[in-house]
C-alpha positions in Angstrom: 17.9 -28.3 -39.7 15.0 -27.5 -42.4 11.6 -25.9 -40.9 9.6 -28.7 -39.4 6.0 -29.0 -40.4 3.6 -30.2 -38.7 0.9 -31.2 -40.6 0.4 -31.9 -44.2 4.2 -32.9 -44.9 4.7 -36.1 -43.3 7.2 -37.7 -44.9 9.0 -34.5 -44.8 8.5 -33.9 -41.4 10.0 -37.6 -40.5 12.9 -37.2 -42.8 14.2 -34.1 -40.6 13.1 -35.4 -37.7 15.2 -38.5 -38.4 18.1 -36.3 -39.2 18.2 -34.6 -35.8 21.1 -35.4 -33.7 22.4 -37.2 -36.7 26.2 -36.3 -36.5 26.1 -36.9 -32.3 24.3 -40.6 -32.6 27.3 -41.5 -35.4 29.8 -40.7 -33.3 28.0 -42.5 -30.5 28.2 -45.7 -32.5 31.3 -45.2 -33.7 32.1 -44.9 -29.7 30.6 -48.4 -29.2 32.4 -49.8 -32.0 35.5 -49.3 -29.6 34.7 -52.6 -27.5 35.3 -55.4 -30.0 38.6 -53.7 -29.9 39.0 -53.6 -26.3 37.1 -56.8 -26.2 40.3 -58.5 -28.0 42.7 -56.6 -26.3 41.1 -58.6 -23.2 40.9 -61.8 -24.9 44.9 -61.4 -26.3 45.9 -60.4 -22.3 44.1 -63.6 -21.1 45.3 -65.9 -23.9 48.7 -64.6 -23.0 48.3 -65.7 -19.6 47.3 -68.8 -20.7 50.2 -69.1 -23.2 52.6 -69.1 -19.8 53.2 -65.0 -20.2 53.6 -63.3 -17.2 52.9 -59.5 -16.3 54.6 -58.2 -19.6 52.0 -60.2 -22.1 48.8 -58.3 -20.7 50.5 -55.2 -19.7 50.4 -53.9 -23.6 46.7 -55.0 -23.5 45.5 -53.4 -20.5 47.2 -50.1 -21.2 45.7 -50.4 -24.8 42.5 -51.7 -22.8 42.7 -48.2 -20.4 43.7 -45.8 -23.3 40.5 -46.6 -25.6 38.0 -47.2 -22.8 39.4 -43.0 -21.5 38.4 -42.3 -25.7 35.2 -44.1 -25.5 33.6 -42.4 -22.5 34.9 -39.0 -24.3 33.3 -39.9 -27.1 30.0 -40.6 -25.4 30.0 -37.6 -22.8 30.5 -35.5 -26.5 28.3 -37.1 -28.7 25.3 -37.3 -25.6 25.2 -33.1 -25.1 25.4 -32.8 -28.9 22.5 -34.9 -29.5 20.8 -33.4 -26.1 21.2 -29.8 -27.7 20.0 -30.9 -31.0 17.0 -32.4 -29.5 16.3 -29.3 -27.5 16.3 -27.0 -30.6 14.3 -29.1 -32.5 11.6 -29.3 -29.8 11.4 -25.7 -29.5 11.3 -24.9 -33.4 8.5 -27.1 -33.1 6.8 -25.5 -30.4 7.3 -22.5 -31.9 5.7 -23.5 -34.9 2.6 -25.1 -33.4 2.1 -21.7 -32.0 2.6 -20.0 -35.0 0.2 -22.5 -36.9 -2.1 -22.1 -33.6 -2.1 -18.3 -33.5 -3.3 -18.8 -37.4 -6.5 -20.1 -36.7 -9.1 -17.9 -36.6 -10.9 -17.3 -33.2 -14.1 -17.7 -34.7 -13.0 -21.7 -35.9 -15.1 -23.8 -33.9 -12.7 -26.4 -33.8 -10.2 -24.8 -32.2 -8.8 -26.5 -29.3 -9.9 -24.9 -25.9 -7.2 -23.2 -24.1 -6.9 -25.6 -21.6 -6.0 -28.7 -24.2 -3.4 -26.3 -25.8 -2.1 -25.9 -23.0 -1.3 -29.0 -21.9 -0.3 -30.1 -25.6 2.4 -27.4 -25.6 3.8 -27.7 -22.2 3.7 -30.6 -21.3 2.9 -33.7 -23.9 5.2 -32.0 -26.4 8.5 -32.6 -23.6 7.5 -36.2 -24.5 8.9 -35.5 -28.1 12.0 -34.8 -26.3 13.1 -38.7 -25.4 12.0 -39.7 -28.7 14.9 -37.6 -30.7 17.7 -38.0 -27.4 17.3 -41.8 -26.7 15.0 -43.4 -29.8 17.3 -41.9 -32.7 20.7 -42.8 -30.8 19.8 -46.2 -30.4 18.4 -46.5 -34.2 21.8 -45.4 -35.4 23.7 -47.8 -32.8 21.5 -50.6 -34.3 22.2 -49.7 -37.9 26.0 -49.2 -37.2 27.3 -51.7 -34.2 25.3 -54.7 -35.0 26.6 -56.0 -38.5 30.2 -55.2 -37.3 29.8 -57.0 -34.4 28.3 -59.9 -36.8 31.0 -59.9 -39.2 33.5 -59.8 -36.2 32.1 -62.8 -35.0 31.5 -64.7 -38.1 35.7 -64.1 -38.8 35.6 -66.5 -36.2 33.1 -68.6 -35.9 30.4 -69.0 -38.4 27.8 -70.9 -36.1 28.2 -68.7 -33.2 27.4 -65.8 -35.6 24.6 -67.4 -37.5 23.1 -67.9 -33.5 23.3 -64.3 -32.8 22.0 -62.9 -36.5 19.1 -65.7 -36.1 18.1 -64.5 -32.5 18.1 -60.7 -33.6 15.2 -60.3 -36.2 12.9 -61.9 -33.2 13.7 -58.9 -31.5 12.2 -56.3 -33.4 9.4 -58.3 -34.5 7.9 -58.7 -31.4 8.6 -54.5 -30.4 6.7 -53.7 -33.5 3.7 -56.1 -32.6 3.6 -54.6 -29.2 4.8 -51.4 -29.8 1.2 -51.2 -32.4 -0.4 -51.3 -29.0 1.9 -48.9 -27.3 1.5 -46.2 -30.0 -2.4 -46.5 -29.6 -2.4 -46.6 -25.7 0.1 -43.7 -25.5 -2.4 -41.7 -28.0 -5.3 -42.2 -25.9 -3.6 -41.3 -23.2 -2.6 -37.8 -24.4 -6.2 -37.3 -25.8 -7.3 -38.4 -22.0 -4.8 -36.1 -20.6 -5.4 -32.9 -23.0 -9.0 -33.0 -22.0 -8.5 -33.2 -18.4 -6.7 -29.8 -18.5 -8.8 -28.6 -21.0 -11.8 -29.2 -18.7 -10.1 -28.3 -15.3 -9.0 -24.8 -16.8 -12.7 -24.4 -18.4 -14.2 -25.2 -14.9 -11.8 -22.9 -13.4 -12.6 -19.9 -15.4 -15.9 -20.5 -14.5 -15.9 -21.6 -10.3 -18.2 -18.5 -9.5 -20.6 -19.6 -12.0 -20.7 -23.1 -10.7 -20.9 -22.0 -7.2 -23.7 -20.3 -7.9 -25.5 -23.2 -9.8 -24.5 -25.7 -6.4 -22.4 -27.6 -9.3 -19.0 -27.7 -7.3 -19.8 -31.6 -6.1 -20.7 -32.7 -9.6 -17.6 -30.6 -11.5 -15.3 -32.2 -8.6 -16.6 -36.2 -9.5 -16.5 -35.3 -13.0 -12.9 -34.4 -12.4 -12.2 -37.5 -10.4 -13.6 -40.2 -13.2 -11.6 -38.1 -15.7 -8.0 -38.4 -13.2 -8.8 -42.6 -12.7 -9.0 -42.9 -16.4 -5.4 -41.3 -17.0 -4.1 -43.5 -14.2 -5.5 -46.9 -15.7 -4.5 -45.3 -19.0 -1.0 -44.9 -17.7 -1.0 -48.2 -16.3 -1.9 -50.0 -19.1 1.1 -48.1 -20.9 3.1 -49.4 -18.7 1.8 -53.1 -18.5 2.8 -53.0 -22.4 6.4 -51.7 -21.6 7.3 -54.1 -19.5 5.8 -57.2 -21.5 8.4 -55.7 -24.6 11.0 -55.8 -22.2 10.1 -59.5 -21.2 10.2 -60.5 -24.6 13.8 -58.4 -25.4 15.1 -59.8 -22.5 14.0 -63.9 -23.6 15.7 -63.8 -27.1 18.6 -62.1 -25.9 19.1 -64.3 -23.0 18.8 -67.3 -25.0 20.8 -66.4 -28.0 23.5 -65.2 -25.4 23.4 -68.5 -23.8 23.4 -70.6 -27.2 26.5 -68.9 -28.0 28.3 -69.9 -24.0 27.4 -73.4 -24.8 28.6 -73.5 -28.1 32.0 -72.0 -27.3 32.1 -73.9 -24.2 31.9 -77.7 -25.7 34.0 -76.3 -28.4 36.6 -75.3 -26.4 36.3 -78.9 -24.6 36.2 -81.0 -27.9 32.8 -82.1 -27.9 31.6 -79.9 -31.3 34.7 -79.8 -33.9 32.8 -77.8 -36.6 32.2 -74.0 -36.9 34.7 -72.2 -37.2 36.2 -73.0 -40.5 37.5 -76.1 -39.9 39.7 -75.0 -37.4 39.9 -75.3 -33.2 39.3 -72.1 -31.5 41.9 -71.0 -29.2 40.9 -69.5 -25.3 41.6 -65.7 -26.5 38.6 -66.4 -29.6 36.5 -68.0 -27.4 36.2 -65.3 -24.8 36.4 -62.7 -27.3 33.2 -64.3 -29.3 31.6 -64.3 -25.4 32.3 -60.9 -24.9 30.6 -59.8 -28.2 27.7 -62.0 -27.9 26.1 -59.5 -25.0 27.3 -56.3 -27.1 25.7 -57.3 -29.6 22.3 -57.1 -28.0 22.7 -53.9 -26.4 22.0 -51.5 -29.0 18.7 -53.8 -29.9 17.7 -53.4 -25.8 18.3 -49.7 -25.7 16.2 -50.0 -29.2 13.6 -52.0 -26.8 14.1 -49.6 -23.7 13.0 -46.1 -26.1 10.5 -48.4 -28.3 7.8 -46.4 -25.8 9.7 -43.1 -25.7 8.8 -43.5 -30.0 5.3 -44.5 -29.1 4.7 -41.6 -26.9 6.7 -38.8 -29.0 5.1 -39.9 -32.0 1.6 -39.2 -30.1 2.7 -35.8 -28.9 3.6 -35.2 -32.3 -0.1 -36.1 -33.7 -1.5 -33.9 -30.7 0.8 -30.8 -31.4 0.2 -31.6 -35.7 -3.6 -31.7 -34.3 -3.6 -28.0 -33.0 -3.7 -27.1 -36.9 -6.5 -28.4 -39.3 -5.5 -27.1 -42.9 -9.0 -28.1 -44.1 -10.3 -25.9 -41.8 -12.8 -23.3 -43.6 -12.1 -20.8 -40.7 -8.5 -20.5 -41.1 -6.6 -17.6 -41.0 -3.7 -19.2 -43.3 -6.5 -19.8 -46.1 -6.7 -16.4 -46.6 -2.4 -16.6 -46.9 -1.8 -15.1 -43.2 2.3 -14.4 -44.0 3.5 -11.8 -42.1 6.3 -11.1 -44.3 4.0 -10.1 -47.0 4.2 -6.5 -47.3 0.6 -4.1 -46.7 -1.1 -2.3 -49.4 0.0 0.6 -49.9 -2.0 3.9 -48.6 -3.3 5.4 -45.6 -7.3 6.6 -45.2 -10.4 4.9 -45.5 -11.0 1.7 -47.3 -14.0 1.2 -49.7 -15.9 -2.5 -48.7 -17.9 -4.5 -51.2 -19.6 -7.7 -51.0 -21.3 -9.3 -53.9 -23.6 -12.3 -53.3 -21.7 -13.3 -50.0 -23.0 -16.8 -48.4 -22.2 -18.1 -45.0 -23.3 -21.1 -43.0 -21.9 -23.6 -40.8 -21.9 -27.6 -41.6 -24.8 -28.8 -41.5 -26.9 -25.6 -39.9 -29.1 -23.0 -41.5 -27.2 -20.5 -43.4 -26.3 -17.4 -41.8 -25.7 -14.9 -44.3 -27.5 -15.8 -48.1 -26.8 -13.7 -50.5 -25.6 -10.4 -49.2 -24.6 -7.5 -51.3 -23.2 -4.3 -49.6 -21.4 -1.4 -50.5 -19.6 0.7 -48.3 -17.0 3.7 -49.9 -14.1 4.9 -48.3 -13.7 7.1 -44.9 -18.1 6.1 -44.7 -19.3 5.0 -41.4 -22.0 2.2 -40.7 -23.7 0.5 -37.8 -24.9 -2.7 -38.4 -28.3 -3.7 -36.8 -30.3 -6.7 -36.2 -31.8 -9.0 -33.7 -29.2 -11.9 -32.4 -28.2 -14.1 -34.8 -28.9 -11.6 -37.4 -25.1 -12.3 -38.5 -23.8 -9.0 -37.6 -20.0 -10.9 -35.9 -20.8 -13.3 -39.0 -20.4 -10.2 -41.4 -18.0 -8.2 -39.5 -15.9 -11.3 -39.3 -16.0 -12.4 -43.1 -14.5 -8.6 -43.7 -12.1 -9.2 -41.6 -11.3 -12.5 -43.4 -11.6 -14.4 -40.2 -13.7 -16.5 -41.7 -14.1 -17.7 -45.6 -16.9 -17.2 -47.4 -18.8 -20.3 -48.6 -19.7 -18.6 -51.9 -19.6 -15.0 -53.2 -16.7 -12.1 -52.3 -15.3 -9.9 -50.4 -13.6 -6.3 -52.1 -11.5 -4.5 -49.9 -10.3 -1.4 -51.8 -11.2 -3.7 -55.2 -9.2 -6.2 -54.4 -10.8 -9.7 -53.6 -9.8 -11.1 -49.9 -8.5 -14.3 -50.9 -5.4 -16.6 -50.3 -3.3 -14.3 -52.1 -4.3 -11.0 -51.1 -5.2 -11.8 -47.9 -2.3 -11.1 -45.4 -1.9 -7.6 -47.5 -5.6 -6.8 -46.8 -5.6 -7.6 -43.3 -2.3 -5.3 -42.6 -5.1 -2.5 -43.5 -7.6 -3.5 -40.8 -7.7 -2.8 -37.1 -10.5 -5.2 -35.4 -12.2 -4.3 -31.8 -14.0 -7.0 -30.3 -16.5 -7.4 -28.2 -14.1 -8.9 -25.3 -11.2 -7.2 -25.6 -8.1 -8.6 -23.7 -5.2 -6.9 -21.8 -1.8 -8.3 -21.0 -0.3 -8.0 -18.1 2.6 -5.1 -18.6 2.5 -1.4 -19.3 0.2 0.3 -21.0 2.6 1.4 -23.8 3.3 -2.5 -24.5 -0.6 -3.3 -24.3 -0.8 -0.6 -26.9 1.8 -1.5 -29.4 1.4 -4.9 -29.0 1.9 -7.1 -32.0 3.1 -3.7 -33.9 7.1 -3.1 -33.6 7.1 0.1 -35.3 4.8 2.0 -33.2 6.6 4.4 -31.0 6.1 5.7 -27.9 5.0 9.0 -29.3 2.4 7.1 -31.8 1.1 5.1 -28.9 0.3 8.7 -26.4 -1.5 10.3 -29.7 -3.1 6.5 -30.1 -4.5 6.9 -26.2 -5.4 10.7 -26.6 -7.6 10.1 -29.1 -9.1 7.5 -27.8 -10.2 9.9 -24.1 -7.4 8.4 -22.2 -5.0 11.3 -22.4 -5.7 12.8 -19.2 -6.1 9.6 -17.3 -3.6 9.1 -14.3 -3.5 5.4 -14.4 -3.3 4.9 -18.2 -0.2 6.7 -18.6 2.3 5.0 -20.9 4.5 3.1 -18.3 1.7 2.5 -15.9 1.6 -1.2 -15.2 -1.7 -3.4 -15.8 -2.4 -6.8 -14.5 -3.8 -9.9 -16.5 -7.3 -9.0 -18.4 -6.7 -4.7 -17.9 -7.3 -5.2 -14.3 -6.9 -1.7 -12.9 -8.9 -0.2 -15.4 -12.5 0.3 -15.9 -15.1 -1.2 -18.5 -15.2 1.7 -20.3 -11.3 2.8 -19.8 -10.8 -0.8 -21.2 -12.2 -0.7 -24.3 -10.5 2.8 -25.3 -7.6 1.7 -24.1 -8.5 -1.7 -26.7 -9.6 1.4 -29.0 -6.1 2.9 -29.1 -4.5 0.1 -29.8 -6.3 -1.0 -32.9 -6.0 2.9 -34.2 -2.4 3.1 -33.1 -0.6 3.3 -36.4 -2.4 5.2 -39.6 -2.2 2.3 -41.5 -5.6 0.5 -39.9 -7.9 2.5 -42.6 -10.7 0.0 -41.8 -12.3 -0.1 -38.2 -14.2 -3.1 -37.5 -15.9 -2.7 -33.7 -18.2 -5.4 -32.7 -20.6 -4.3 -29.8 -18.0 -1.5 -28.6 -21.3 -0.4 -25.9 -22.6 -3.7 -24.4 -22.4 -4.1 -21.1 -21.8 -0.4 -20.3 -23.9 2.3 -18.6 -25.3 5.5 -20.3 -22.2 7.9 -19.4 -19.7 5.5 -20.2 -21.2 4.1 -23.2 -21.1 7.6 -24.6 -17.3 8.6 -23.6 -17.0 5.0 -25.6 -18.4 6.4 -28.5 -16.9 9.8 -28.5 -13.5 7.8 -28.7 -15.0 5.6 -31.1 -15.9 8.5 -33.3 -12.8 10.6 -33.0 -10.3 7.6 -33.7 -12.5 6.6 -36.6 -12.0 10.2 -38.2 -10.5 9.7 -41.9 -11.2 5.7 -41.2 -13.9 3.9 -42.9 -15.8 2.1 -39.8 -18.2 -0.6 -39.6 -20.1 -1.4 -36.2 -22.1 -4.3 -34.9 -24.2 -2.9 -32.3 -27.8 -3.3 -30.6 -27.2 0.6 -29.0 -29.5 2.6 -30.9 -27.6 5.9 -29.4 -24.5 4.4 -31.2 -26.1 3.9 -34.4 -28.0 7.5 -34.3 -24.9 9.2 -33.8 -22.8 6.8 -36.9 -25.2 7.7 -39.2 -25.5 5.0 -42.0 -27.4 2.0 -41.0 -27.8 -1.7 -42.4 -30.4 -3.6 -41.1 -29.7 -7.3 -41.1 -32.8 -9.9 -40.7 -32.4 -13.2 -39.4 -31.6 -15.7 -41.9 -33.1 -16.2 -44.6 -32.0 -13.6 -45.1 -33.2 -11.5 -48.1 -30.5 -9.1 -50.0 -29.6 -5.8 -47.4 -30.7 -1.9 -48.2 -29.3 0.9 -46.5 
């Protein structure tokens, strides 16, 4: 199956969708098709009874009977774990793609979804997408395939018990897709209702000390309690429309069943002499019309049964299409983040310029007006300024984490835009001001995200960065979620060695490498800092004035409005 986009290509996206378990839900009908002729295999055995036959006239039948219903449950078992495994790949390139599109955006986006609401939009509403393409599709193609045969069958026969059934059947799906309207919006709300629970329960949780503290524990927990009897009445009323589809399903299908047993029945008695071409139906037609009549309904009530499973897929879908925002200005991808783009070539520093660069945020005071700045290659610079100054802002437009809402960026000459981009980027090695740790060895928190980098690249990596004689950051020592076995300080050159690991990274970007540390850490920080930077072009945000003393070059940035920045 074609990739599967998520947002921006919907009529794509539904076209392969639809196409997914295609082959198994054919065969599936064509397995259903199987009972008309088993259905007159039964009505020939009984009208040979009735003819006078004995055990010979339905022994023919039943083993013909035996023979195809052994076929049809083949057919079924088959078709069922081909359309369960298509279903299952398709969910996972999904997945994988609403991570991909997820890992895209920029962590500066402020519309990013918390972690929590990703969460729960990956694992667990997106297993709703899963019924959707095993049960929903099946039963479209069963509609699409067993139905008018089933008609035509019938209407050989008998052209009033026909036109009963074909009558009947378009009241069917009308009154899903009025109801199912409803379903689709319920089931979205839901989700929404859902995703934020988790989101706030894994917010809350990061935080428990901090609410402790604050004697907010009681007011989190009834917070959390209005949120949980939402989802339920939420789920309820899900489930209220469900079964009032099914009611209505089972009404028209009952009726038109029942037309068509009265019909046959007073035909077969001689009370009603027309419809069926001017002929008298014999006991074997009869019976075989009445076995039809419920077949024919059963692909439209397995239709009815998934009408929600569509409603709710369709809603995971929208969540997981939600978790990327192409009009996003903080976007990686609108800078063109593809991986398989080769780097510019050449190691060393990298020469920075930005001409008339403006930044603000919708609606808020600009951050950055006008900024020009020119740094050359292998040059060193601290960046300065009271908060809100803009130093992240800055650091983070180099970086092309963020777009600039007018001027440009020059990395090496070349303009950081959607085509040069991903390139750039492959040039740059960011340090932020949180650095995370994985839980595995220190080689793989080293190398991480870098295939290439080799055991030996990664020991230089952490020599240079001070952690070369450290016991406990040896290459296959173990660390635990968030670098926990390490210090502030040994966590940030550890962070430091992986951003310098390969000789490629001839940009440094470090955003307050010093906060939060004391004196003699701070400066074992910056020695690392230093050395790893050596033949790098590095740019620091920083408040440390030891930091900046010892850099050299720096750029004082004023709170906006900002006028044009001097070195």
């Amino acid at each position: 199956m074609a990739r599967l986009p998520l947002a921006g290509h919907a009529p794509d996206h539904q076209k392969a969708l639809a196409s997914t378990g295609k082959t198994g839900a054919l065969l599936a009908g064509a397995a259903a098709l199987l009972w008309i002729v088993q259905a007159a295999l039964l009505a020939a055995g009984v009208q040979g009874l009735a003819d006078g036959g004995a055990l010979a006239a339905v022994t023919a039948p039943a083993l013909g009977f035996l023979l195809l219903g052994v076929l049809r449950a083949s057919a079924d078992a088959w078709a069922s774990q081909r359309i369960f495994d298509d279903a299952r790949a398709c969910l996972s390139r999904l997945r994988a793609e609403a991570v991909a599109r997820l890992a895209q955006r920029s962590p500066l986006d402020r519309n990013r979804p918390t972690s929590g609401q990703a969460a729960a939009i990956l694992a667990e509403q997106a297993d709703a997408v899963l019924p959707w393409l095993i049960r929903y599709q099946a039963a479209r193609w069963r509609v699409m395939l067993v139905i008018p045969v089933i008609a035509v069958a019938v209407a050989w026969l008998s052209w009033v018990a026909a036109l009963i059934l074909v009558l009947a059947a378009p009241l069917i799906p009308l009154f899903m897709a009025v109801i199912g309207w409803r379903a689709k919006a319920a089931s979205e709300q839901q989700l929404q209702i859902i995703g934020g629970m988790h989101g706030f329960l894994l917010d809350r949780l990061r935080g428990l000390s901090t609410l402790r503290a604050l004697g907010a524990v009681d007011a989190t927990a009834r917070r959390l309690r209005a949120t949980a009897e939402r989802v339920r009445a939420d789920t309820m009323r899900v489930l209220r429309i469900a079964f009032l589809s099914s009611t209505a399903l089972e009404l028209f299908s009952s009726l038109a069943v029942a037309l068509v047993a009265v019909y046959i029945g007073f035909h077969l008695l001689g009370q009603i002499h027309g419809g069926a071409w001017g002929r008298r139906l014999t006991l074997g037609e009869g019976l075989f019309i009445l076995l039809l009549a419920p077949a024919f309904f059963e692909p439209l009530r397995e239709l009815a049964a998934t009408w929600h499973d569509k409603a709710a897929g369709e809603a995971a879908l929208a969540a997981m299409a939600g978790l990327h925002q192409e009009d996003s200005p903080a976007m990686l991808d609108a800078l063109g983040m593809t991986p398989a783009q080769p780097a510019i070539a050449g190691d060393g520093g990298v020469a920075v310029t930005l001409q008339a660069v403006h930044f603000g945020h919708d609606g808020e005071a600009a951050v950055l007006d006008g900024v020009d700045l020119q740094i050359r290659a292998g040059e060193h610079v601290a960046l300065m300024g009271a908060s809100g100054a803009g130093k992240t802002t800055l650091l983070a437009l180099i970086a092309g984490l963020m777009a600039p809402c007018s001027g440009q960026v020059l990395i090496d000459g070349v303009a950081l835009d959607a085509g040069s981009g991903a390139r750039l980027r492959a040039r740059m090695a960011w340090l932020s001001q949180k650095p995370h740790l994985f839980a595995g060895s220190v080689q793989h928190n080293v190398t991480l995200g870098r295939p290439g980098a080799s055991a030996v690249l990664a020991g230089a990596a952490l020599a240079r960065a001070g952690l070369g004689d450290v016991a406990h950051a040896g290459l296959t020592e173990q660390l635990g979620e968030g670098g926990s076995g390490l210090s502030g300080g040994e966590l940030v050159r550890l962070a430091l060695a992986r951003a310098t690991v390969t000789s490629q990274a001839g940009l440094l970007l470090a955003d307050e490498p010093t906060a939060h540390l004391d004196q003699a850490t701070a400066a074992a920080v910056i020695d690392a800092l230093l050395a790893a930077a050596r033949g790098r072009t590095l740019i620091v945000a920083t408040h440390d004035p030891l930091l900046a003393a010892r850099i050299g070059r720096v750029v004082q940035l004023d709170p906006a409005p900002m006028a044009r920045m001097a070195s």
